[in-house]
C-alpha positions in Angstrom: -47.4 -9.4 -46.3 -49.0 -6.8 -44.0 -52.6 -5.7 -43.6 -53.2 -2.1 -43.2 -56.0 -1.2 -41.4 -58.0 1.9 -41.8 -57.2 4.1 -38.6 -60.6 6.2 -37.4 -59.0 9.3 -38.0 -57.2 8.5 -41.6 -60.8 7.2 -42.3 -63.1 10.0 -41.4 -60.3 12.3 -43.6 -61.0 10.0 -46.4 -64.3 10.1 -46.6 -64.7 13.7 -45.8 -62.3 14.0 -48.3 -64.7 11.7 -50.7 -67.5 14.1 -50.6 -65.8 17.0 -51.0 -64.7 16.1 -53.9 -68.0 14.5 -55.0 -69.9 17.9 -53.9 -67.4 21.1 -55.2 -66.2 18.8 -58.9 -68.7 16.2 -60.1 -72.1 18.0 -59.0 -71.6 21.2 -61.8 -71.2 18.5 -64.3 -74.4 18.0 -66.8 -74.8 14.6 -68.1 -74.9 14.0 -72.2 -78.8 14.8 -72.8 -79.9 11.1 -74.0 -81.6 11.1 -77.8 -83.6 7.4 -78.4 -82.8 6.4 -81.6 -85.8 6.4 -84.3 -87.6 3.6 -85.2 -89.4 2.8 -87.9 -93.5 2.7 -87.1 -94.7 -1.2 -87.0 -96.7 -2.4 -90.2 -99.9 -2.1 -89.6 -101.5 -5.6 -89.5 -104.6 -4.9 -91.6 -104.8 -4.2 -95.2 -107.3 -1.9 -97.3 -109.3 -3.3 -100.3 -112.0 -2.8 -101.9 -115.1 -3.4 -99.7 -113.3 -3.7 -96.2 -110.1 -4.8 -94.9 -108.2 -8.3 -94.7 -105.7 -9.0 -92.1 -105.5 -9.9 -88.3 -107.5 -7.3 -86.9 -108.3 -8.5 -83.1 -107.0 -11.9 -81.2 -108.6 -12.6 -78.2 -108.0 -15.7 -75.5 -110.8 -16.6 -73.7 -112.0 -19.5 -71.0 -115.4 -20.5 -70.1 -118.2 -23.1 -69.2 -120.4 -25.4 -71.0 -124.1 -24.9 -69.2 -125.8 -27.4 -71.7 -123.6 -30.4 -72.8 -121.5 -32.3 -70.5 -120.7 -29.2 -68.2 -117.3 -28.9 -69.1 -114.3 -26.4 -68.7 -113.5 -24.7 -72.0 -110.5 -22.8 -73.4 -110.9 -20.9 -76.5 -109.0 -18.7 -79.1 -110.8 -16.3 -82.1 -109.2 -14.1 -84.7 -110.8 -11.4 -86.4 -109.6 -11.6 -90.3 -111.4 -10.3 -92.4 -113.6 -6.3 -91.9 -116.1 -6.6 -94.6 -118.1 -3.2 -95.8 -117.1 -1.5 -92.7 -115.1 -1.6 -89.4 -117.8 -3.0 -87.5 -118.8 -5.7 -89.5 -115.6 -8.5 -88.6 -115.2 -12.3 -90.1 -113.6 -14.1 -86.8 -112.1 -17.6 -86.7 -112.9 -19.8 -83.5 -111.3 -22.4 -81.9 -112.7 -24.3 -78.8 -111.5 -27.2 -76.6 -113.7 -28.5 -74.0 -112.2 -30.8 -71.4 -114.7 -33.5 -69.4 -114.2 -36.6 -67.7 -115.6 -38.5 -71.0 -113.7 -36.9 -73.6 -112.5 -33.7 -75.0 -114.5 -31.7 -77.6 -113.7 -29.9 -80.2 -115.1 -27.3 -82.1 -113.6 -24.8 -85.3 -115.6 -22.5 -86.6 -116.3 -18.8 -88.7 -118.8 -16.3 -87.9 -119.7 -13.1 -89.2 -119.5 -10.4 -86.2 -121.1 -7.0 -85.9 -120.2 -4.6 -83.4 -122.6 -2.1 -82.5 -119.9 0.8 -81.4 -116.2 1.1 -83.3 -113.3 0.1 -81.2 -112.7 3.6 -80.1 -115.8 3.3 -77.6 -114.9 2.1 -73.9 -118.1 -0.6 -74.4 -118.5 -2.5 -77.5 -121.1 -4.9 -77.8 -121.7 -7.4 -80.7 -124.1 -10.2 -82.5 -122.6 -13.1 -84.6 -124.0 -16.0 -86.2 -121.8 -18.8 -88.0 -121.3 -22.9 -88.7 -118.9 -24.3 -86.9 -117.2 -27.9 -86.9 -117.5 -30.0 -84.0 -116.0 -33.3 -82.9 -114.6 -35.1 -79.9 -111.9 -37.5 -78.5 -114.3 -41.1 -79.4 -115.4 -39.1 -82.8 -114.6 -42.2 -84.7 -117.6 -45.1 -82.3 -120.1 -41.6 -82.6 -122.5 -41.5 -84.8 -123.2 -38.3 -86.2 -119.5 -37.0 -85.4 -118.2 -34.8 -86.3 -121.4 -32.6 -87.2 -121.8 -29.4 -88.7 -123.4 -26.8 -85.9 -124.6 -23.4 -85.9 -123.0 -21.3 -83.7 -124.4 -17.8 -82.7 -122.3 -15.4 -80.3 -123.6 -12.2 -78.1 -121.1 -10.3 -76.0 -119.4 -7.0 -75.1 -115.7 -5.8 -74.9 -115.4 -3.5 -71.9 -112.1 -1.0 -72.5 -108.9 -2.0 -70.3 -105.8 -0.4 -71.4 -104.6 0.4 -74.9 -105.8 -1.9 -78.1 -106.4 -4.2 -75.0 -110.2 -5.1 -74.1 -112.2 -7.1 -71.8 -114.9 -9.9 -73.0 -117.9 -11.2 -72.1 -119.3 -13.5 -74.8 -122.5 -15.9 -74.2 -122.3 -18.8 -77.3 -125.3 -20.8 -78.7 -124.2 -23.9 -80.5 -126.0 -26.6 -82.0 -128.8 -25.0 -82.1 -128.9 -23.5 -78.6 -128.4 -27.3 -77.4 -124.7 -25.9 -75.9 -124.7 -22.9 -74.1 -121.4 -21.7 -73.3 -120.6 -18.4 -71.3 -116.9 -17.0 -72.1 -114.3 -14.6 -70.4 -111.3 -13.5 -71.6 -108.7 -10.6 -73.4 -108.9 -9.8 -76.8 -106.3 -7.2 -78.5 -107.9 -4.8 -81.5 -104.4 -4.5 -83.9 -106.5 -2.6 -86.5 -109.6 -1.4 -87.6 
């Protein structure tokens, strides 16, 4: 078989050639205008009744410190269910895992929420106050575990992009024998 090699003259007319073509045919050419196709709006998560709202209306991650147990690192989750009278006024579910060299706590827990500013505002702080219940990795050689606590909460959400906000939340639990300080995202689906 033989190889044909590209000669620097036959070349250069080629390519010339190329963008000739390219320049004086294809350029005048409009593309097809691109249409998306429609889609239908997403549900939204929380539902009217009478009195408030039920539904997921915020989920937020957060991760914090323990400054009066054991010192430990903490990961937490909370979920706003429930808007009761108005939208500032928020039922939120809270789940804690604290991680030390002893054992692991944990702590579940519901607290009623009420945010001074809606969720339009850029800053929205809040109060809550709530029982929580709390237990650990050696639960079952404690006495006393798991225990009922009393959980109160103090924060903000600072604005960060859209339905996506900021948190800084201080927590007193057990009566104010735990004092955690949280950071983390929280996302306001509705309300």
């Amino acid at each position: 078989m033989r190889k044909y090699r590209c000669v620097p003259r036959s070349c250069g007319v080629a390519v010339v050639g190329t963008l000739c073509f390219t320049m004086f045919v294809v350029s005048p050419l409009n593309a097809q205008e691109f249409i998306p196709p429609t889609r239908s709006p997403r549900p939204d998560p929380v539902v009217e009744v009478d009195g408030g709202s039920v539904g997921i209306a915020a989920f937020g991650a957060k991760f914090g410190w323990d400054f009066g147990g054991n010192g430990e690192p903490l990961v937490a989750v909370s979920v706003d269910l429930l808007s009761a009278w108005s939208d500032r006024v928020r039922l939120r579910s809270v789940v804690e895992i604290g991680f030390s060299r002893l054992d692991n706590t944990y702590v579940m827990g519901g607290e009623l929420v009420y945010r001074y500013n809606s969720s339009s505002m850029p800053i929205v702080p809040f109060l809550g106050a709530g029982l929580a219940l709390a237990g650990r990795d050696l639960c079952r050689v404690t006495v006393g575990c798991p225990a009922v606590w009393f959980q109160n909460s103090i924060g903000f959400e600072a604005f960060l992009r859209d339905n996506v906000n900021m948190m800084v939340e201080f927590r007193g639990e057990n009566l104010w024998r735990r004092r955690r300080l949280f950071f983390g995202l929280i996302t306001n689906l509705g309300g």
